[in-house]
PATIMI-476036 format. One record per residue (C-alpha): y, z, x; residue in one letter; residue number from 1. Coordinates in Angstrom, 2 decimals. Each point is the difference from the previous one (the first is absolute). Layout:
BEGIN
+---------+---------+---------+------+-----+
!       y !       z !       x ! code ! pos !
+---------+---------+---------+------+-----+
!       Y !       Z !       X !    A ! NUM !
...
+---------+---------+---------+------+-----+
***
This chain:
BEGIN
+---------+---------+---------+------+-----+
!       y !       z !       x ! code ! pos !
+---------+---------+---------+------+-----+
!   25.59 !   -3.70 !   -5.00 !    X !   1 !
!    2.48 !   -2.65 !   -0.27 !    X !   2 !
!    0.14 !   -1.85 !   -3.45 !    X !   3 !
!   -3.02 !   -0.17 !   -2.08 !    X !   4 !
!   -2.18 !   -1.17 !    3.01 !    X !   5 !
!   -1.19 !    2.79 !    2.89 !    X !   6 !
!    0.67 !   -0.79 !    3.67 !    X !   7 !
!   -3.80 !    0.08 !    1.32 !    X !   8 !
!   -1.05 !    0.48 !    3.73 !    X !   9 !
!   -3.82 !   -0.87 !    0.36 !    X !  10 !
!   -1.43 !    1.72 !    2.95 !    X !  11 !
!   -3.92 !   -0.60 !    1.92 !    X !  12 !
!   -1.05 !    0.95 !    3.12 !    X !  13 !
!   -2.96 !   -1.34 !    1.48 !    X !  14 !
!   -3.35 !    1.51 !    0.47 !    X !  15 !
!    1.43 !    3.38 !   -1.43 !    X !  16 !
!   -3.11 !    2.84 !   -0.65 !    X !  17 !
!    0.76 !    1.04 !   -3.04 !    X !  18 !
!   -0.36 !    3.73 !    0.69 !    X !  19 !
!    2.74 !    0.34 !    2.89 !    X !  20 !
!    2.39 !    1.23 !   -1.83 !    X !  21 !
!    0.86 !    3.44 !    0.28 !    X !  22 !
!    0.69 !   -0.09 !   -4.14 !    X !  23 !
!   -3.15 !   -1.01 !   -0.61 !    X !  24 !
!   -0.73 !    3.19 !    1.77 !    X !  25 !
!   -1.09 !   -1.14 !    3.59 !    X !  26 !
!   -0.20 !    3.11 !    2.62 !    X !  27 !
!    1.47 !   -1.96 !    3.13 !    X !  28 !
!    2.15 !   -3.28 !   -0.96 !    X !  29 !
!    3.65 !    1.36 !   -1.22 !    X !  30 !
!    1.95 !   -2.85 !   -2.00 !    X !  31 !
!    2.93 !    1.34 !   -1.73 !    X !  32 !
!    1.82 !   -3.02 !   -0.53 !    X !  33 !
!   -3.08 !   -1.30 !   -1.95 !    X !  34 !
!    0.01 !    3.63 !   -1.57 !    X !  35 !
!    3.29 !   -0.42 !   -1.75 !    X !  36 !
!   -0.47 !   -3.11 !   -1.28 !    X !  37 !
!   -3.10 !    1.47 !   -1.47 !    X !  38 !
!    1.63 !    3.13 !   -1.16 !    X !  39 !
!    2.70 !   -1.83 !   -1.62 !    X !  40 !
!   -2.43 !   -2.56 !   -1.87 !    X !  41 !
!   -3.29 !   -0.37 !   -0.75 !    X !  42 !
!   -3.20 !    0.53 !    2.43 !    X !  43 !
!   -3.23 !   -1.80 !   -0.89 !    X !  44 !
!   -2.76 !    1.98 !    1.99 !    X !  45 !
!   -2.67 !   -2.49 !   -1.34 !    X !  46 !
!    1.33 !   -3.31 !    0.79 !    X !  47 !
!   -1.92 !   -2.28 !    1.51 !    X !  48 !
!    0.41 !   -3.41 !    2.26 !    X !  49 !
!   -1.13 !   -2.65 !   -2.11 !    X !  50 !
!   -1.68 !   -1.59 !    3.14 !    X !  51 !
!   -0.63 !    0.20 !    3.34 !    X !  52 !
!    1.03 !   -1.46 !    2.85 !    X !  53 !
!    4.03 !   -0.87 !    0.30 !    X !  54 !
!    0.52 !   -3.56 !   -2.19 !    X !  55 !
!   -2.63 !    1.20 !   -2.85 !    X !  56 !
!    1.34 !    3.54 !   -0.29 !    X !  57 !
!    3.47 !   -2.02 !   -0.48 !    X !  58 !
!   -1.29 !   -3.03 !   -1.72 !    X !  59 !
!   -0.81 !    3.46 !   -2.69 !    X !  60 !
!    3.30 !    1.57 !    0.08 !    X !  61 !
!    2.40 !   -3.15 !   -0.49 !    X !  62 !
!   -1.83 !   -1.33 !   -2.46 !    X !  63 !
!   -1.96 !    2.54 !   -2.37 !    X !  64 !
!   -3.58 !   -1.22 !    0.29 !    X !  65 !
!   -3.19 !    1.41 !    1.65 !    X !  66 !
!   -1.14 !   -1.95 !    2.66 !    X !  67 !
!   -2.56 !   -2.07 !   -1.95 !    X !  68 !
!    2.48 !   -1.70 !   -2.02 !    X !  69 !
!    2.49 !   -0.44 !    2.61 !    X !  70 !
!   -2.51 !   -1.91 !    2.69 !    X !  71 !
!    1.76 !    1.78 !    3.10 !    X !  72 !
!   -2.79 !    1.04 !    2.02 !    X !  73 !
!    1.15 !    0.62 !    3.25 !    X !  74 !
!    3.17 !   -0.95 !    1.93 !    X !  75 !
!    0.99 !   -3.62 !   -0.19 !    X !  76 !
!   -1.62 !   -0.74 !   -2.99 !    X !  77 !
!    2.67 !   -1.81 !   -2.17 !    X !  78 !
!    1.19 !    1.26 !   -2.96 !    X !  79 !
!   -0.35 !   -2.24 !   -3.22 !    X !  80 !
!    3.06 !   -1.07 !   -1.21 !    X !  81 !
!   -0.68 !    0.20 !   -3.66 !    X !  82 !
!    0.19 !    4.14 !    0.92 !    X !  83 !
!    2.85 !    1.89 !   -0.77 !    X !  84 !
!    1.85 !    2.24 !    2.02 !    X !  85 !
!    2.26 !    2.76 !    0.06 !    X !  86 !
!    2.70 !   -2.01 !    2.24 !    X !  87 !
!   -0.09 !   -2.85 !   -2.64 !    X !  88 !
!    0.23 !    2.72 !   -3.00 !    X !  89 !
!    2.84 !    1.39 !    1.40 !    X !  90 !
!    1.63 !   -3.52 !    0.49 !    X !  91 !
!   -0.81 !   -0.42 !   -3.49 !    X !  92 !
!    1.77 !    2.88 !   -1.32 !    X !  93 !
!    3.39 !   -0.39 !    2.25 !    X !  94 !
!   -0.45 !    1.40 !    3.08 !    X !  95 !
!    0.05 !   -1.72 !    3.43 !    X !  96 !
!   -3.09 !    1.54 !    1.60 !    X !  97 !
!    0.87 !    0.44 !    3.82 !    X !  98 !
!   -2.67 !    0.56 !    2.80 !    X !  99 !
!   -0.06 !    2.25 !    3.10 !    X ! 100 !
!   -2.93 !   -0.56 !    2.23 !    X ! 101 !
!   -3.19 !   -1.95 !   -1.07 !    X ! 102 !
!   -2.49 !   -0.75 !   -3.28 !    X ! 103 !
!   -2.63 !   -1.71 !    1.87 !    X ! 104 !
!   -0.82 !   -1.91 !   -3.04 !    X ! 105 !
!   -1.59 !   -3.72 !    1.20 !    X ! 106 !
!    1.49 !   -2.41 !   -2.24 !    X ! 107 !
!   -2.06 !   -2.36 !   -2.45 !    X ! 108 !
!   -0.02 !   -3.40 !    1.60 !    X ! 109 !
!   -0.01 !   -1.96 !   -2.76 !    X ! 110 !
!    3.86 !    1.33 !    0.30 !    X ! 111 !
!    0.08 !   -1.52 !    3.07 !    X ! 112 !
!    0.20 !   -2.96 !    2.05 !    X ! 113 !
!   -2.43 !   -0.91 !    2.54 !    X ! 114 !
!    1.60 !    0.41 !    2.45 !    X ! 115 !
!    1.46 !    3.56 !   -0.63 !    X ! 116 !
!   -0.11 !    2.30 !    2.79 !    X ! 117 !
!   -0.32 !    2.84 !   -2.51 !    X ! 118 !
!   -3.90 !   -1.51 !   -0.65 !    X ! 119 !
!   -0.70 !    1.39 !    3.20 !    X ! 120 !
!    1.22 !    3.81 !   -0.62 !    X ! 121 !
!   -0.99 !    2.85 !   -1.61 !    X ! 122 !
!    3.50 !    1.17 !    0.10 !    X ! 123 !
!    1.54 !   -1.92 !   -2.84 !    X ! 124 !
!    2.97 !    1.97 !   -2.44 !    X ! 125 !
!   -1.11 !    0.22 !   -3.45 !    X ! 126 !
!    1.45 !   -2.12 !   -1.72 !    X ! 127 !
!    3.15 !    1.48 !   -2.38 !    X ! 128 !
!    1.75 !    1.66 !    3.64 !    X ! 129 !
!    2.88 !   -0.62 !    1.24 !    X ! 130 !
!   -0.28 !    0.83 !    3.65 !    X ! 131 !
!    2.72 !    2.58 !    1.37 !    X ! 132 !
!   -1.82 !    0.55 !    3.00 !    X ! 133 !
!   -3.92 !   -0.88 !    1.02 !    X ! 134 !
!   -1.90 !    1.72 !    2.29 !    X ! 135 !
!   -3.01 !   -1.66 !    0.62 !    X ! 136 !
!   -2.58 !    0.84 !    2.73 !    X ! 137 !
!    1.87 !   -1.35 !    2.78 !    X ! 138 !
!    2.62 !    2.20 !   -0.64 !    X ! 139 !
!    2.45 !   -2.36 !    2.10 !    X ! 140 !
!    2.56 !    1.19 !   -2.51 !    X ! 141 !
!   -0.29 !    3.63 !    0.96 !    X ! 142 !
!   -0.66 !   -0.92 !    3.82 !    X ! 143 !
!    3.60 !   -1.79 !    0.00 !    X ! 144 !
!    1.44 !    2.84 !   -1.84 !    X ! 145 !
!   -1.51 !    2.52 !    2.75 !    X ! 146 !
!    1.44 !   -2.08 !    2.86 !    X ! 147 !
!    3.34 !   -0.20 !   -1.66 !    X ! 148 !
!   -0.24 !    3.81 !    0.57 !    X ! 149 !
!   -0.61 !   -0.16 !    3.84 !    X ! 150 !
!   -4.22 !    0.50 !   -0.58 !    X ! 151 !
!   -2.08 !   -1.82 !    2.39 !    X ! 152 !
!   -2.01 !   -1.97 !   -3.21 !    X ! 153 !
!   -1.73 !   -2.26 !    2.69 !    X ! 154 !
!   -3.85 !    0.56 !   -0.68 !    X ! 155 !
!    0.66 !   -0.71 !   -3.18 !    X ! 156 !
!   -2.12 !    0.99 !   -3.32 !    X ! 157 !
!   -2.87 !    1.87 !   -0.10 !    X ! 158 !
!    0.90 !    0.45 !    4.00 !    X ! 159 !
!    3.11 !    1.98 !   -0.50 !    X ! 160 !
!   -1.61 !    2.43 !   -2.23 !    X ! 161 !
!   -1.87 !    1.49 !    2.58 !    X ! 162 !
!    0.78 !    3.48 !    1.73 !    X ! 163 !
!    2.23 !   -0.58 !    3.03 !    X ! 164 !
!   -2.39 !    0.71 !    2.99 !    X ! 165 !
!   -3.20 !   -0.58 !   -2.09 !    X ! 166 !
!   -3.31 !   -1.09 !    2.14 !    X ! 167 !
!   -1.87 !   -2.33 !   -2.00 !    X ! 168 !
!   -3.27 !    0.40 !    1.39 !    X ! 169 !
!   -0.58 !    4.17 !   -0.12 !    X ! 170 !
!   -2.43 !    2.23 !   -1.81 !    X ! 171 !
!    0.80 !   -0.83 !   -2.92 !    X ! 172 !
!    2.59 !    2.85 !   -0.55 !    X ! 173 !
!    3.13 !   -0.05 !   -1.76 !    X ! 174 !
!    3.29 !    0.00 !    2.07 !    X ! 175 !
!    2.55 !    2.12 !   -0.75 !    X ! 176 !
!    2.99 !   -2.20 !    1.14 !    X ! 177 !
!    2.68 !   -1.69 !   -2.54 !    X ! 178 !
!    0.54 !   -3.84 !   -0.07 !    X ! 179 !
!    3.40 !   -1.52 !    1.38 !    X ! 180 !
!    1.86 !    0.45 !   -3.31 !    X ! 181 !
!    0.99 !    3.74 !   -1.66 !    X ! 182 !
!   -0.25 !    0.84 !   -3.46 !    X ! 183 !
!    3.07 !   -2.02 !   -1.00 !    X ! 184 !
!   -1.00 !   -3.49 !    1.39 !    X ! 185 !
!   -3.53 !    0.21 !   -1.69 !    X ! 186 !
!   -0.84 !   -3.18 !   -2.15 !    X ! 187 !
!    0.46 !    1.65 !   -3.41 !    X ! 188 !
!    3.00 !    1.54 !    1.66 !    X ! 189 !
!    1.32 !   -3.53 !    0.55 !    X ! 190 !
!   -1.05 !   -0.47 !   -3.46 !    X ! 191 !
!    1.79 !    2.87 !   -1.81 !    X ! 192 !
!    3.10 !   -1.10 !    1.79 !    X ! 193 !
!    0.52 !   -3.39 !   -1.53 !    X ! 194 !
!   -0.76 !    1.46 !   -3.37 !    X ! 195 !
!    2.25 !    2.47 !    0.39 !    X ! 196 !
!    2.63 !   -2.89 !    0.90 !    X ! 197 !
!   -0.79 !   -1.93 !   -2.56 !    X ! 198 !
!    0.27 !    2.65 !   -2.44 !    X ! 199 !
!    3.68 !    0.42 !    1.21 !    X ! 200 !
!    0.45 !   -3.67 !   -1.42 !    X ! 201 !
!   -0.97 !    0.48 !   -3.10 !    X ! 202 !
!    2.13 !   -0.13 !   -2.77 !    X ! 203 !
!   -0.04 !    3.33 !   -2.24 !    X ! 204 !
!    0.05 !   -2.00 !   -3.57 !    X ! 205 !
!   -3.39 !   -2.43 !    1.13 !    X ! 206 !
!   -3.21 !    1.64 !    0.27 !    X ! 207 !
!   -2.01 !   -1.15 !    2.93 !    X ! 208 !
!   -3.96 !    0.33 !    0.90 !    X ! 209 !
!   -0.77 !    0.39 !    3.40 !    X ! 210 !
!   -3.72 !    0.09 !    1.74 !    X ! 211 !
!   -0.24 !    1.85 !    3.21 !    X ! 212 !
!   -3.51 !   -0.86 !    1.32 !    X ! 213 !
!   -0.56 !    2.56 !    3.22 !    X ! 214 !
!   -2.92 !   -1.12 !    2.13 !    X ! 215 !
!   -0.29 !    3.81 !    1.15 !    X ! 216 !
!   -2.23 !    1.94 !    0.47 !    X ! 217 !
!   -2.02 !   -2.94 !    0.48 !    X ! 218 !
!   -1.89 !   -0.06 !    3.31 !    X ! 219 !
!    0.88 !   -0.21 !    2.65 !    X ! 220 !
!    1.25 !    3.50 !   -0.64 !    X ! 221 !
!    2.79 !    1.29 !    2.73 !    X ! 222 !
!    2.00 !    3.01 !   -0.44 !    X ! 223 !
!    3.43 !   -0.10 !    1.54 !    X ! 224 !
!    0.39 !    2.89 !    1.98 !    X ! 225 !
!    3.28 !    1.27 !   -1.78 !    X ! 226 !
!   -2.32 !    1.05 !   -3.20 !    X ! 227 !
!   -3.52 !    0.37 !    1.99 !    X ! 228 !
!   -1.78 !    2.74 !   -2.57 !    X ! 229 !
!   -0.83 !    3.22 !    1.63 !    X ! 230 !
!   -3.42 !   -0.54 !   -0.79 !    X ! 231 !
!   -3.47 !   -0.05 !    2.01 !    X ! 232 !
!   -2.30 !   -2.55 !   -1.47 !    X ! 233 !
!   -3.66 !    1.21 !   -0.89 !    X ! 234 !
!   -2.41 !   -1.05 !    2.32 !    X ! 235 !
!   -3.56 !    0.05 !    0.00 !    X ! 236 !
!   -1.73 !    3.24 !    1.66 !    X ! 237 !
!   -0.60 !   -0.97 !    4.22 !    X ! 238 !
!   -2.13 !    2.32 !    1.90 !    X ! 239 !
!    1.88 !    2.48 !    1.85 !    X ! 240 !
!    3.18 !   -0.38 !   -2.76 !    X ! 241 !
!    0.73 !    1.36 !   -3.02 !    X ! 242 !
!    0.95 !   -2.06 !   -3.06 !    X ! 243 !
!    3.88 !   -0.38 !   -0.27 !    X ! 244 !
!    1.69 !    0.75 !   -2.85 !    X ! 245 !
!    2.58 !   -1.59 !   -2.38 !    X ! 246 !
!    3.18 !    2.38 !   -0.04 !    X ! 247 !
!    1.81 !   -0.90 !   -3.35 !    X ! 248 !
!    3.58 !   -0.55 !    1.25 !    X ! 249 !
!    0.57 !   -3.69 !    0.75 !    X ! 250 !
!    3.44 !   -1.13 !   -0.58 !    X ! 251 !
!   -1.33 !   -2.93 !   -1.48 !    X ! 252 !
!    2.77 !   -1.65 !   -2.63 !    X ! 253 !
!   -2.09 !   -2.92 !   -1.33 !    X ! 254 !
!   -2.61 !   -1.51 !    2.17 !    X ! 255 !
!   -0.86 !    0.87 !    3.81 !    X ! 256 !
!    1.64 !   -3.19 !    1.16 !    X ! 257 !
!    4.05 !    1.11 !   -1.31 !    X ! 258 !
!    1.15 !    2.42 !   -3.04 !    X ! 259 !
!    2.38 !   -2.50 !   -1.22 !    X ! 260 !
!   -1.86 !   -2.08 !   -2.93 !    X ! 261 !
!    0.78 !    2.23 !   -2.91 !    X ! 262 !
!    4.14 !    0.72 !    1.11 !    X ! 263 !
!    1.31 !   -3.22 !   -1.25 !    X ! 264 !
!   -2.15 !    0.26 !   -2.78 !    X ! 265 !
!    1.80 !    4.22 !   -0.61 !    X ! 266 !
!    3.01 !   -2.24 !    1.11 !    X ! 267 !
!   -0.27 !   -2.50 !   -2.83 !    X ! 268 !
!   -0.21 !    2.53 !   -2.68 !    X ! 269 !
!    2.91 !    2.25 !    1.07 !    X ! 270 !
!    2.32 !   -3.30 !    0.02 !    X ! 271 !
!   -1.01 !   -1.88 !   -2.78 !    X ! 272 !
!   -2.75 !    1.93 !   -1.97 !    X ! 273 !
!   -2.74 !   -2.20 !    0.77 !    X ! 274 !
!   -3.45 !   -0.29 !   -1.48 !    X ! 275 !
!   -2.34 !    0.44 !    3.25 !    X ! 276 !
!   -3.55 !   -1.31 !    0.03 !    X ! 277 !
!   -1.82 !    1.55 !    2.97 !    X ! 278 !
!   -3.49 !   -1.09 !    0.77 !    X ! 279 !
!   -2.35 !   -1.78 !    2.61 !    X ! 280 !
!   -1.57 !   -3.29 !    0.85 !    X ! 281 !
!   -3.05 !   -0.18 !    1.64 !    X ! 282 !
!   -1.76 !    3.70 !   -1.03 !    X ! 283 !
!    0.03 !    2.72 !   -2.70 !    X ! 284 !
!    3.20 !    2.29 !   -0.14 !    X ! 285 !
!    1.47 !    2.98 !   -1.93 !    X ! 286 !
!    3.13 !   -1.87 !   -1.18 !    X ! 287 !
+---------+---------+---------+------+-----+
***
């Protein structure tokens, strides 16, 4: 707490099942970073997403209204202007609200001119953000980033995600090998980084507000090998082999793509005592 205004971190992460958390009692998926911060706070086991898929479900969270008052009903559908939002409520009360990653909010284009590129995306930033860093579906910032760190980002996004070695035409199976990138050059990774580096900038006697929108675990889902759970996944019965089961001791931090979502949020709140907001866009969660 700095002053008589709270330093708030708002966290989502896309497409999150609201029971895979291991506080929310879950037998396989371990997340004790996410387990702190609900330790420390307070746990809502019957929250709800307000909406379904990614824009509505957020078009509900920024702004406080159900879905039928809103009008976002499915991704790229533009957000009405007259709405207000949690960026622009912030801005109203002081703070600089500062984005990391994406909002995927389609802007109203009576805001617009004609000729706006943004009329032809989906993956407009609400409006009331300042942008710190994006990270929109291209993920050409992240791609650079990855190169600057000797990985071969030449396929490109979705193409990189995919296990090194993967045939694309098998049985259908799932492969067991990682991606290019480790655990530490994973998208929200990337992500947690420049928030942490911004944080470093701040000064101690302004309170800031800071969205870090994680796109994990989102499909496509890849597991880098350094935190691959030690899990078998259940299977449907095949003649001639038994059923496999689930052994409850995946080393899962957060999500199956990285475990580092939730540190710079536990980060935060040792430096600076930070109000955390942890929940998800796009599906139900325990938050």
């Amino acid at each position: 707490m700095t002053g008589k205004r709270p330093n708030i971190l708002l966290i989502t992460c896309d497409q999150w099942q609201g029971d895979c958390l291991s506080a929310a009692g879950h037998k396989v998926v371990r997340t004790p970073n996410a387990d702190a911060l609900a330790a420390e706070g307070v746990l809502f086991p019957k929250h709800y997403g307000g909406a379904a898929p990614c824009s509505p479900a957020r078009a509900c969270l920024y702004t406080g209204l159900y879905q039928m008052n809103n009008r976002v009903c499915r991704n790229g559908t533009p957000l009405d202007a007259r709405h207000g939002n949690i960026a622009l409520w912030a801005r109203a009360l002081g703070y600089d609200p500062t984005l990391f990653g994406y909002t995927d909010m389609a802007r109203d284009p009576r805001t617009l001119a004609p000729g706006d590129p943004q009329l032809k995306s989906y993956e407009g930033v609400l409006p009331g953000f300042t942008v710190r860093q994006l990270l929109p579906e291209h993920q050409k910032p992240w791609l650079s980033w990855l190169k600057a760190r000797g990985v071969d980002a030449g396929a490109g996004s979705p193409a990189i995600h995919r296990p090194v070695g993967e045939i694309l035409e098998n049985d259908g199976g799932v492969s067991n090998a990682p991606p290019i990138y480790s655990n530490d050059e994973t998208p929200s990774a990337f992500l947690a980084g420049e928030f942490i580096r911004w944080l470093g900038e701040q000064e101690h006697d302004t309170p800031w507000f800071a969205h870090l929108s994680f796109i994990s675990p989102h499909p496509r889902l890849t597991t880098p090998c350094t935190i691959r759970p030690s899990v078998q996944l259940l299977t449907a019965p095949k003649a001639g082999r038994p059923k496999q089961q689930a052994t409850p001791t995946s080393p899962l931090n957060l999500t199956g793509t990285n475990g580092r979502n939730s540190a710079p949020a536990r980060r935060a709140r040792c430096a600076t005592g930070a109000t955390i907001i942890f929940a998800a866009s796009g599906r139900s969660i325990t938050a």
